[in-house]
C-alpha positions in Angstrom: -19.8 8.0 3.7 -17.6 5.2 2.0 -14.6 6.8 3.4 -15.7 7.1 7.0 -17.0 3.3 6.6 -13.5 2.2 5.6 -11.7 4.2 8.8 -14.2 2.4 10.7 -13.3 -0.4 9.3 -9.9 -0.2 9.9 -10.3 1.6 13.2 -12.9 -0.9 14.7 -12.8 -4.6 12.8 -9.1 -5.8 12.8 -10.1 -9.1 11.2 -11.2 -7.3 7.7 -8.8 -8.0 4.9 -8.0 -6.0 1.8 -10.2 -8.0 -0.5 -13.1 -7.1 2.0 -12.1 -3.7 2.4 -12.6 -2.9 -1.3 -15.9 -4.7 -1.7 -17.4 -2.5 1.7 -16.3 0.4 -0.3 -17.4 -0.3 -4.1 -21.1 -1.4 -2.4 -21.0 1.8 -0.7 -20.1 4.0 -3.1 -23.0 1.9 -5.7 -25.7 2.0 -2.8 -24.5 6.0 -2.1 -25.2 6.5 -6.1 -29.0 4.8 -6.1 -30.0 6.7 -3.2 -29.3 9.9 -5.0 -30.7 8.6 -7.9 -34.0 7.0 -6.5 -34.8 8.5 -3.0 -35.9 11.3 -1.5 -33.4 11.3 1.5 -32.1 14.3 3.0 -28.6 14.9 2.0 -27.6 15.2 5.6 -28.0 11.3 5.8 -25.8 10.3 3.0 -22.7 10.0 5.6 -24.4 7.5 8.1 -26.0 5.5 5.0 -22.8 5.1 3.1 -20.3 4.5 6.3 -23.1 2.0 7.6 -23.3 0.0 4.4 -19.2 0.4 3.8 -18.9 -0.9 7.3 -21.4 -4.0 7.6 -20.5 -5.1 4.4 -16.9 -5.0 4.3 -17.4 -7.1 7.5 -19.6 -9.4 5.9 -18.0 -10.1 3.0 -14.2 -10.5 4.5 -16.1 -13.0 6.5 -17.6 -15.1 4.1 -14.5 -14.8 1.9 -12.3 -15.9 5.1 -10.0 -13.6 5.2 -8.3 -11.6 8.1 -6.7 -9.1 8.8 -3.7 -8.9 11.0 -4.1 -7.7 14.7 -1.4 -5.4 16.0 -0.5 -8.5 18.2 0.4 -10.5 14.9 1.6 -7.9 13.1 4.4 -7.5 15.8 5.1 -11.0 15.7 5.6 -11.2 12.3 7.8 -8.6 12.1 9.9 -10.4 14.7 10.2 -13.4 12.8 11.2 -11.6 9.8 14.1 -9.9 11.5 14.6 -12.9 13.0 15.5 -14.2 9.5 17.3 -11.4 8.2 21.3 -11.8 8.0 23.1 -9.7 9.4 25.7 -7.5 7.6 27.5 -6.3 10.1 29.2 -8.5 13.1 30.1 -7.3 16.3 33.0 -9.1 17.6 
């Protein structure tokens, strides 16, 4: 379940940062463990409930921490500027 929650997370919320990310996965993986400890639930659900608490809660918490994750978009930009930057070794002339 955590593990599907964090592709999702990935896949489907660009704006989740890594601080986020982790948190979505260490409630999922503690709410996965008190549900086999303490309820009768089919183990059939286990996926959806752990992917679904990974998920909302890695999107939660990125947001009330304020971080964000980088858009393809940016992520190409920054790269430009970066290479931008770089020196060159090699001249043509």
């Amino acid at each position: 379940g955590p593990i599907l929650g964090l592709f999702l997370l990935n896949a489907l919320a660009r704006r989740v940062g890594p601080r986020g990310a982790l948190a979505g996965v260490t409630l999922g993986v503690l709410v996965m463990t008190l549900v086999w400890l303490w309820l009768r639930v089919s183990w059939q659900w286990y996926v959806l409930i752990g992917a679904t608490v990974t998920f909302a809660s890695g999107v939660t918490l990125s947001a009330l921490l304020g971080e964000r994750g980088q858009t393809p978009a940016s992520a190409a930009l920054e790269a430009d500027d970066n290479a931008a930057k770089c020196p060159t070794k090699f001249k043509s002339e």
